[in-house]
N, C-alpha and C positions, 0 to 999 in steps of 0.2 A: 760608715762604720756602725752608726746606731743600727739602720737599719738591715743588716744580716740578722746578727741578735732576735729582732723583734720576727720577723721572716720565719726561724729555726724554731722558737716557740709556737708560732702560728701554724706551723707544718706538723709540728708534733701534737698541737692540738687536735687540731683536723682526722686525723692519724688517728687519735685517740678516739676521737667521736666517732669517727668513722667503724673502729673494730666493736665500739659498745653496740652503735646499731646494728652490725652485721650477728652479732651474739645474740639480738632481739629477734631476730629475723627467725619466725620457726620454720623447720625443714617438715617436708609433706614424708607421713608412714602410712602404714598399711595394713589394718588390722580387717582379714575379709576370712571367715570360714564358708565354704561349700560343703552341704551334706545330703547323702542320699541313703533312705530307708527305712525300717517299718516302723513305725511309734508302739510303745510298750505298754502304756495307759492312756485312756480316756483325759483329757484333759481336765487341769481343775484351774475356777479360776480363784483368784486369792486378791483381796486387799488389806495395805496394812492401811491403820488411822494416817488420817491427813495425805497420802498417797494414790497414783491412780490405779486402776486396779493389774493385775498382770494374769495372763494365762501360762499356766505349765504344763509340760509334758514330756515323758521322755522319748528318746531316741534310737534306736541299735542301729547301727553299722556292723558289717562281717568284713571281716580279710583273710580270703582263701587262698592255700600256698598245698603245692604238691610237697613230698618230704621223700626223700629215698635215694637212694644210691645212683639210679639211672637219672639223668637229664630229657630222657625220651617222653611226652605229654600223655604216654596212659601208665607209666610205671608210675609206683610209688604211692602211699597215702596220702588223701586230701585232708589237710588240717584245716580248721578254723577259728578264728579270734572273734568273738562279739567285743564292742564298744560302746559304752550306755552315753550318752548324750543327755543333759538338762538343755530345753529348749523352753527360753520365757521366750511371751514375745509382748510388750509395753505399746506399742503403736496400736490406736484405736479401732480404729476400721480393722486391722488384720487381727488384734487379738480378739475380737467379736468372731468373725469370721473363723478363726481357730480353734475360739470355743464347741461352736455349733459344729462345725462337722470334719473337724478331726478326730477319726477313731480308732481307738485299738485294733494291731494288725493294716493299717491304712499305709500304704507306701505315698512317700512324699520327697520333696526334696527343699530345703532350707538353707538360703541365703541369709550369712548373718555377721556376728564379731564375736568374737572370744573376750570373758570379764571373767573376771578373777575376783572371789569377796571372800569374805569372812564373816560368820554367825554362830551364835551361842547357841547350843542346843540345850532339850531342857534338865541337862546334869547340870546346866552352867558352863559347860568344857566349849572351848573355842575352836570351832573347825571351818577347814579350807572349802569354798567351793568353786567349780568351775560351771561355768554357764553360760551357753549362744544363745547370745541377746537377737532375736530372728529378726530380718526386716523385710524378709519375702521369703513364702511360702507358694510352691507348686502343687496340687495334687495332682496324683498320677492312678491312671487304669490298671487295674489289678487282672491282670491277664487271668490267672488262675478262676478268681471268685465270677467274673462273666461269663466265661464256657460253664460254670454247675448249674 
């Protein structure tokens, strides 16, 4: 008799421990951006006190879309979207590498994550920023600038 009792406690213990560890357990996610295209600026590098230093630059991406009443691939106007891109990149070896010979107008392609911060600008006003933290850069052959 005692022992069911003691059995029922010991099961829901278990039980217990058991769901706290499974809640400890972290689940694997997924924060990976892919980008391709030309940089905007010359890169700068920046460090603040006590921090290591970081390279920036920015980014454009285009998204071309026909527009117009026919569905047939020569009717209609070509539209298109640019999208600016902040590109740090903190890793030693590549932000070195980044400095020196990433340049304005250079097409490349940038393996990174998406971060999201926040900084005071100099009103004091607090603003959003988004930023691909790079962790692999390709450069890529400018078809164009090689044939002139």
């Amino acid at each position: 008799m005692f022992r069911r009792p003691v059995l029922q406690v010991f099961h829901q213990f278990v039980r217990r421990e058991s769901e706290i560890a499974s809640s400890l357990v972290l689940e694997r996610s997924l924060n990976r951006v892919q980008l391709l295209g030309r940089v905007g600026q010359d890169p700068v590098m920046r460090q603040v006190e006590g921090k290591n230093p970081v390279t920036i630059f920015s980014l454009a991406t285009n998204e071309m879309w026909r527009s117009g009443e026919s569905e047939t691939y020569q009717m209609g106007d070509v539209s298109q979207k640019t999208t600016w891109h902040r590109i740090s990149v903190f890793r030693p070896g590549l932000r070195d590498v980044a400095y020196q010979y990433v340049k304005k107008g250079s097409r490349i392609y940038v393996e990174g994550k998406v971060d999201y911060g926040e900084y005071t600008d100099k009103n004091n006003v607090r603003r959003q920023a988004t930023t691909i933290i790079a962790d692999n850069i390709i450069f890529l052959s400018d078809q164009t600038k090689e044939k002139a």
